[in-house]
Structure formats: C-alpha cells, structure tokens
C-alpha positions as CSV (number, residue, x, y, z in Angstrom):
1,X,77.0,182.0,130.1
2,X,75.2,184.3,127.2
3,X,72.8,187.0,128.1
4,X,71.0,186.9,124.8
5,X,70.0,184.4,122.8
6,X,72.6,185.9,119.6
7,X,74.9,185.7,122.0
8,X,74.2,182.1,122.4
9,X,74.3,181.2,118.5
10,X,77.6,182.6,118.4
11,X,78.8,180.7,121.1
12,X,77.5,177.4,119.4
13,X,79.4,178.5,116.5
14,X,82.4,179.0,118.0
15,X,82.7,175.5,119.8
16,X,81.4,173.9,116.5
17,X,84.3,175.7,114.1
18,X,86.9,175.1,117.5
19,X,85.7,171.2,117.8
20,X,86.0,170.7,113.4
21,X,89.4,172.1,113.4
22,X,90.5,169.9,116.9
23,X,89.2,166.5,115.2
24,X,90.3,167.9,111.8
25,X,94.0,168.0,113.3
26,X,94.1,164.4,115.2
27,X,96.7,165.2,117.6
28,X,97.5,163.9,120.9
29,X,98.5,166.2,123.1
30,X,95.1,168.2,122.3
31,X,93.0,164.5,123.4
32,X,92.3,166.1,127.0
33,X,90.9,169.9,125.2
34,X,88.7,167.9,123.1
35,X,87.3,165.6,126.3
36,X,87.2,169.0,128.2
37,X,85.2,171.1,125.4
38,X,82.8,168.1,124.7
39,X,81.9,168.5,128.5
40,X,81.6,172.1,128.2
41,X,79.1,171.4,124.9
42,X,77.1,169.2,127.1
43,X,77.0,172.6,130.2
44,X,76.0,174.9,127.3
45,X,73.3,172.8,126.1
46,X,71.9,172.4,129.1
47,X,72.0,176.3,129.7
48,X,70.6,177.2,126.5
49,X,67.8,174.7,126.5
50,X,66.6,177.1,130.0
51,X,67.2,180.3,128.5
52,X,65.2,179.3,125.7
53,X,62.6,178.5,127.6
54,X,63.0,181.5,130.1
55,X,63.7,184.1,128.0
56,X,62.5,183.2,124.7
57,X,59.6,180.8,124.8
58,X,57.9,181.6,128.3
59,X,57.5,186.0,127.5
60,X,56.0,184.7,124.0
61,X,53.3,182.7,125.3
62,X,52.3,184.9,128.1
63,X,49.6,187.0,126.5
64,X,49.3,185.4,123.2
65,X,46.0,184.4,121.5
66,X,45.1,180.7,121.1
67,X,46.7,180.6,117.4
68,X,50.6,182.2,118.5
69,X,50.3,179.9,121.5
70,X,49.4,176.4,119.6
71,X,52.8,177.7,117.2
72,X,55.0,178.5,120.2
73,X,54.6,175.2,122.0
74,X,55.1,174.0,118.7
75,X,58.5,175.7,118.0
76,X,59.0,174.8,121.7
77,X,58.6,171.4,121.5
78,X,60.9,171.2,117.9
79,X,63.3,172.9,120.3
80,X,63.3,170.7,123.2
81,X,63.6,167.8,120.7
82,X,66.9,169.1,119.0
83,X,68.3,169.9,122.5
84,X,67.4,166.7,123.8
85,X,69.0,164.8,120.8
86,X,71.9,167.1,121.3
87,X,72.3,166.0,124.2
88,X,72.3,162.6,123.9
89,X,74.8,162.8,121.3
90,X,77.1,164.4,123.4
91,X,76.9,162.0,126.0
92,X,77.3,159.6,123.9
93,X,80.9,161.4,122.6
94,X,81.8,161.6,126.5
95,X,81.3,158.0,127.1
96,X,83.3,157.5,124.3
97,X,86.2,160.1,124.6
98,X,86.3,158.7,128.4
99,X,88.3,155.7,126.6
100,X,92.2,156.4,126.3
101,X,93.3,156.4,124.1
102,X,90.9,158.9,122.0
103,X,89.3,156.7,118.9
104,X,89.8,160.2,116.6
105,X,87.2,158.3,114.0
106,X,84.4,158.1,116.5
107,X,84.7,161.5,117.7
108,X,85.2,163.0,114.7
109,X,82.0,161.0,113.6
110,X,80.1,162.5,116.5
111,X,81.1,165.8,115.9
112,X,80.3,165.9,112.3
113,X,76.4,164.5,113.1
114,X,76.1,167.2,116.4
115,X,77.2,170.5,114.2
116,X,75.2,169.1,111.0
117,X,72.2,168.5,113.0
118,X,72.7,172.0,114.6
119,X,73.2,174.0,111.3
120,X,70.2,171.8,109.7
C-alpha cells in the first residue's frame, strides 16, 4: 500500500482513469479484471480511511488548541463520511458485478457516481 498520503491520491487516480477506460471499452474477456479491481477499490479504501486517520488526522490533533481541534474532527468526520459512502458504493458494484454475466450499464453507472464523488 502507499506510504504517504500523495502517494495515495495517485493511486486513486490511477484505478479511477484504469476503471473509466475498462467500462468505457465493454468487453468480455476484461469482465473478471473489472470484478478483481473493484475488490481491490474496496482493500484501498479501507487502507486509506486508517492512514488518514494514523497519519494524517491523529499527529494533527495531538497538540493542537481547542479551535484546530474542533476543524480537524471536522475535516475528519467529512472524511469518514466520503470513505464510508465510498464504500458502500463499492459494495454495492461487487454485489452487482458478482452476477454473470457483467450488466456493463450498472457498473459503468457505479463507476461514474464513485470517481465523481471522489474528484467532487
């Protein structure tokens, strides 16, 4: 996994611009790459969402007055609220790319919501 939360953002990319162009070319013999990198979305979130916390979130809040600390566990909680949608979304594609064969309209639906919701 990343070591640094850039590192991380450019993973997210990458699996966004590899999962448009996958549902953007419809093709069969890819239906098992797309079931396997939406299951590796769902490991990544789930990483991310702890590194965040770890090494973003946790070092901010450890000596910070009352006013940085009420922002933070703002900013946290927007965080845990987009990963935690993210999430569900992506469970939701699983359950539904689970289903052989592949309904490309559903995914590609899911896909578009989960990389617009992360670039918003």
């Amino acid at each position: 996994m990343p070591q640094t939360l850039e590192e991380y953002h450019a993973k997210i990319e990458r699996m966004m611009a590899e999962g448009d162009a996958l549902v953007m070319a419809r093709d069969a013999a890819t239906a098992e790459l797309v079931k396997q990198r939406i299951a590796d979305s769902a490991l990544v979130l789930a990483s991310y969402q702890l590194f965040v916390h770890q090494e973003v979130f946790a070092p901010m809040l450890e000596h910070a007055d009352a006013g940085t600390r009420a922002r933070v566990n703002e900013l946290k909680v927007e965080c845990i609220a987009l990963t935690e949608d993210l999430r569900f979304n992506v469970r939701e594609l699983k359950a539904q790319a689970d289903d052989a064969p592949l309904d490309w309209d559903s995914i590609a639906a899911g896909v578009a919501w989960f990389n617009g919701r992360v670039r918003a």
